[in-house]
N, C-alpha and C positions, 0 to 999 in steps of 0.2 A: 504494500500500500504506500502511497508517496503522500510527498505532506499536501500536495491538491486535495486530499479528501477531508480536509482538515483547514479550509478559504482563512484567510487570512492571517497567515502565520509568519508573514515578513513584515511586520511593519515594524518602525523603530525611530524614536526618539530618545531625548536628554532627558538622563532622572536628575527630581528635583528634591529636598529636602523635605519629610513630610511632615506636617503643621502638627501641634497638640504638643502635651507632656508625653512623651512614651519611655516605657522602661526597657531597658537595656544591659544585660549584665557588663559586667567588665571586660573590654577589649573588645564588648559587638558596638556596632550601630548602622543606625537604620537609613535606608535612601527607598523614595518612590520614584519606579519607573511609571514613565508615561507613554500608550498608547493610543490610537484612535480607539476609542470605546472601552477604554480599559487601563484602571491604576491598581499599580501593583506595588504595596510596600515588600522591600524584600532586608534579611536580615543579614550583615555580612560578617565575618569574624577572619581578622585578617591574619594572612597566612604568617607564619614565626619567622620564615625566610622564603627568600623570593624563588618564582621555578615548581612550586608543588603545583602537580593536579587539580582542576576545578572538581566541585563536589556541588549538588544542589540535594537542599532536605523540602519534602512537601509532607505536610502535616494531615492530619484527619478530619473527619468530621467534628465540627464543633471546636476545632486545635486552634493553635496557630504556629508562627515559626519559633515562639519561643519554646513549643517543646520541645525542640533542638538542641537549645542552650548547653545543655549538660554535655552532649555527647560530641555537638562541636568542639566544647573546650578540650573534649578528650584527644579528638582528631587536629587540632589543629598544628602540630607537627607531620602530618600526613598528607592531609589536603587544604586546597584554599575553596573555605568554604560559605554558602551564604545559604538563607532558607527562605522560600517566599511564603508571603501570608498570601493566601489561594480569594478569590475574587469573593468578598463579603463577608470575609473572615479576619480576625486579627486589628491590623491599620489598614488593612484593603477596601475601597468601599465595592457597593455592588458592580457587577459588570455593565454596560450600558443593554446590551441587549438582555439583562437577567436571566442569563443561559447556565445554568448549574448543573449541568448535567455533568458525566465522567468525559464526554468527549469535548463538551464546554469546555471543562476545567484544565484538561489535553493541552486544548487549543490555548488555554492560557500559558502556559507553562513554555509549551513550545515557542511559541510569542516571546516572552521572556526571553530563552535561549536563543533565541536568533536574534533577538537586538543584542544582546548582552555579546553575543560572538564568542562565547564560553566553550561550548562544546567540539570534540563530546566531553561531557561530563562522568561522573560518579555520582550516580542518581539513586537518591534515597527515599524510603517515603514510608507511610504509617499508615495503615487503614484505610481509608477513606484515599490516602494520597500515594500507598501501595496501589489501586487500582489504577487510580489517574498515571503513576510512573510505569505499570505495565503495557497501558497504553502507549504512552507517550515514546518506550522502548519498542513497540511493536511497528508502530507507524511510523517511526523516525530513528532505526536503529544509528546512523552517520552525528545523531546526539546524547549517544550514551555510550559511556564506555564499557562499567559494571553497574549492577543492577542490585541493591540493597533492598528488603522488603521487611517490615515488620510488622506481623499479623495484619496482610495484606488482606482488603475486603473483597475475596471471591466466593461467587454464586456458591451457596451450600443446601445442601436439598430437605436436610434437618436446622432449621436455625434454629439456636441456644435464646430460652423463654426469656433470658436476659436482654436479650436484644431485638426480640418484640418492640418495645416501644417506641425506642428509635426507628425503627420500621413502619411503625403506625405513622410516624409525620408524615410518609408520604400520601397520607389518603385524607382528599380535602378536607377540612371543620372538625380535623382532630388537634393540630396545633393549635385554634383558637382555645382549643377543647382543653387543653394543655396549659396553654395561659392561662382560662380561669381559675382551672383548678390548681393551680400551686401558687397565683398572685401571692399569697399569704406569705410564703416562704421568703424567708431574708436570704440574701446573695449567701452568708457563712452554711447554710443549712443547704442549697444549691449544690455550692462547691463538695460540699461531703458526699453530697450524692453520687456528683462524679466520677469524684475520687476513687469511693466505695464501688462503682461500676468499673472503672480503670485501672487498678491499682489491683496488684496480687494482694500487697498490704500496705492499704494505707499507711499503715503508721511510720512506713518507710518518710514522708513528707514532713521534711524537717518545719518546724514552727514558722520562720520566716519565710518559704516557700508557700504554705500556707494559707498566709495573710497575702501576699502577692495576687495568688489565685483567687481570693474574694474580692480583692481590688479590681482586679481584671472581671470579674464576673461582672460585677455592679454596671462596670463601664459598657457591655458587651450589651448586657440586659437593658440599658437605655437606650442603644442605637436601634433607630426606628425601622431599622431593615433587619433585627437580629433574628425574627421568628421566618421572615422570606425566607434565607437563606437558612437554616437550617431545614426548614420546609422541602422548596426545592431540591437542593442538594439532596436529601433522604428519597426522593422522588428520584430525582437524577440515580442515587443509588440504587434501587429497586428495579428501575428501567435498564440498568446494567446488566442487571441478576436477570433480570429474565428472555433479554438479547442474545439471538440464538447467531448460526452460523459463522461466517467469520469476523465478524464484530465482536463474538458473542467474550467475554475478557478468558476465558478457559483457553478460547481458541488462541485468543492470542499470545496469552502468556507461553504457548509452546512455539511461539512465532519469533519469540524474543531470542537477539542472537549473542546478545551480551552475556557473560559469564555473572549469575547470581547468587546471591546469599537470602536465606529467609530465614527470620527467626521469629520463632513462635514462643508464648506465655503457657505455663502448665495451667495458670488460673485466668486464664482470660476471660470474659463472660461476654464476649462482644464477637470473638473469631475465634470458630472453637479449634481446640489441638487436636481433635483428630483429623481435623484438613492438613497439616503437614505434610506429610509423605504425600500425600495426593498434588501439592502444590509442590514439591521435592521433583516432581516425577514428570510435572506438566514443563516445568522450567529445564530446558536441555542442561545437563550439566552441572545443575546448580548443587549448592552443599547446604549444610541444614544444619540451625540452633536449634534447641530446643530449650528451653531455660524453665521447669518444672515450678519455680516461685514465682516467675511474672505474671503479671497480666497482661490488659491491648497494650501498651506504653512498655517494654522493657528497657527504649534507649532512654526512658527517664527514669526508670528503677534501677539499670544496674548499664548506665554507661558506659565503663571501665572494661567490661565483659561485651559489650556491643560492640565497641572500640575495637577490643583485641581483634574479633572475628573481622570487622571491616579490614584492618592493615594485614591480617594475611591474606583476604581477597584482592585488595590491590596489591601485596607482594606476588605473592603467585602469577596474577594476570600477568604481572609487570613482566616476569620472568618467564614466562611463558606456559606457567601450567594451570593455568586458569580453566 
C-alpha cells in the first residue's frame, strides 16, 4: 500500500511554540507542529550526544506523550527521541476535519514524519497508539525502522469485561450517559480509576506522580472537546476491530516488514495476555516480553526493563540480527 491511500501526508510547515503552562519533566520540552488542518504538540527529549537514531513514542487512548516521560529518560543514551500528543489528546487540539479514526490518526503521524524528515524512525507506541504504529509500519514501511509495541490494541474475539466500557463510548448517548453519571466524581477519584484500570499496581505511583495526574485530569476534563475525542476515537477503535480484509490491523500487522518487539502486562485489564503469542506470530520475526506484574502501561511501571529490551532491539537490528 503507498502513502496515496493515506491523501495528505506531505504537507509541512514551521513549528511554533505552544501557548498555556504545560508540564514538562527535566530535559523535555514541548514544540507545536503546524499543518493545514492539523496541530500537533509533540514532546522532544534531546538526545545526550549528537548522531543517535530518531525514535517517535505514540500514546493510547485517553494518554498522552507524557506517558513517555519515564522511559524516554531511560532511552535517551540510545535514541533521539520525541513523542506526539495524537490529534485531541494531550496539548493537541482537535483535528480540523474530526477524523479519529486508526487510519485518521495514521494519517496524522505520518504527517508528522514527513514534515519532520525524521524517518525512518524507531516507532513506539501503547494501545490505542500500538495500533495506529502498526498501521503507520504497514502503509509506510520506508518510515520505520523497528517497531516497539506495548499491549498493542488488536481485534480480540473475547474482550476482557474490563474493557467493556471503554468500548461502550463508541455507541452514540452512552458518553453523555457517562458524563452524567460520574459529574459527581472529583478529578482525584477519576484518576484512581485509571490508574486502578492501568496499572498492574497502582501503588507503584509515586505521590508526586500522583498529584501530577489529577492536575492533568482536571485540565483535560474542562477542554470542551475532551468527551468528542475520547468518543470518536473509541469509535475509531471498534471500526478497526471489526475491518476485515487487508485493512483489517491483523492483516496488516503480518505486512509489517520492520523487525518488532511487543511486550505484554501479566495484569492488564484492557489487552488481554493471552493475545501475545498470537501477536508474537502475526508480526514476522518479532521477539516477545512478557512482564507477569504489569499492566496496559508497562513502559511507565517498569521502564528500566522496557529500556533494556528496546536497546537490544536496536543493537541486534543495528548488527544485523534483527
Amino acid at each position: 500500500m503507498s502513502s496515496t491511500e493515506l491523501p495528505g501526508v506531505r504537507s509541512t510547515a514551521e513549528p511554533s511554540p505552544p501557548a498555556g503552562a504545560v508540564r514538562v519533566a527535566e530535559g523535555e520540552r514541548l514544540r507545536t507542529l503546524v499543518l493545514p488542518g492539523l496541530e500537533l504538540a509533540v514532546r522532544q527529549r534531546p538526545p545526550v550526544r549528537a548522531g543517535l537514531p530518531p525514535a517517535l513514542f505514540v500514546h493510547g487512548l485517553g494518554g498522552s506523550s507524557q506517558n513517555w516521560s519515564a522511559l524516554m529518560a531511560e532511552l535517551e543514551d540510545t535514541v533521539d527521541g520525541e513523542a506526539v500528543d495524537l490529534p485531541g489528546f494531550g496539548w493537541s487540539p482537535p483535528p480540523a476535519d474530526r477524523d479519529y479514526s486508526v487510519t485518521g490518526l495514521a494519517r496524522a503521524v505520518i504527517r508528522h514524519l514527513d514534515a519532520a524528515g525524521r524517518g525512518p524512525v524507531h516507532l513506539i507506541g501503547n494501545s490505542l497508539g500500538g495500533a495506529v504504529s502498526t498501521r503507520v509500519a504497514a502503509v509506510r514501511p520506508d518510515l520505520v525502522r523497528t517497531l516497539t509495541l506495548v499491549s498493542p490494541a488488536l481485534p480480540e474475539l473475547r474482550v476482557q469485561r474490563s474493557a467493556v466500557p471503554t468500548a461502550l463510548l463508541a455507541v452514540p448517548g452512552v458518553a453523555a450517559l457517562f458524563s452524567r453519571l460520574t459529574r459527581d466524581l472529583t478529578a482525584e477519584q477519576r484518576t484512581r480509576g485509571v490508574m486502578g484500570l492501568c496499572y498492574g499496581d497502582p501503588s507503584r505511583v509515586p505521590q508526586e506522580g500522583f498529584a501530577h495526574a489529577v492536575e492533568e485530569m482536571e485540565r483535560r476534563m474542562a477542554l470542551p472537546y475532551f468527551w468528542e475525542a475520547m468518543t470518536r476515537t473509541s469509535r475509531g477503535i471498534v471500526d478497526a476491530y471489526t475491518l476485515g480484509g487487508q485493512h483489517g490491523l491483523w492483516r496488516q500487522a503480518q505486512r509489517v516488514l520492520a523487525p518488532a518487539l511487543l511486550v505484554y502486562g501479566g495484569r492488564d485489564q484492557l489487552v488481554s495476555y493471552r493475545m501475545a503469542h498470537k501477536a508474537a506470530a502475526a508480526y514476522r520475526g518479532s521477539r516477545l516480553l512478557c512482564l507477569p506484574e504489569a499492566g496496559h502501561v508497562a513502559m511507565m511501571e517498569y521502564p528500566e526493563v522496557v529500556a533494556a529490551a528496546v536497546r537490544d532491539l536496536l543493537r541486534d537490528t543495528r548488527d544485523g540480527r534483527g
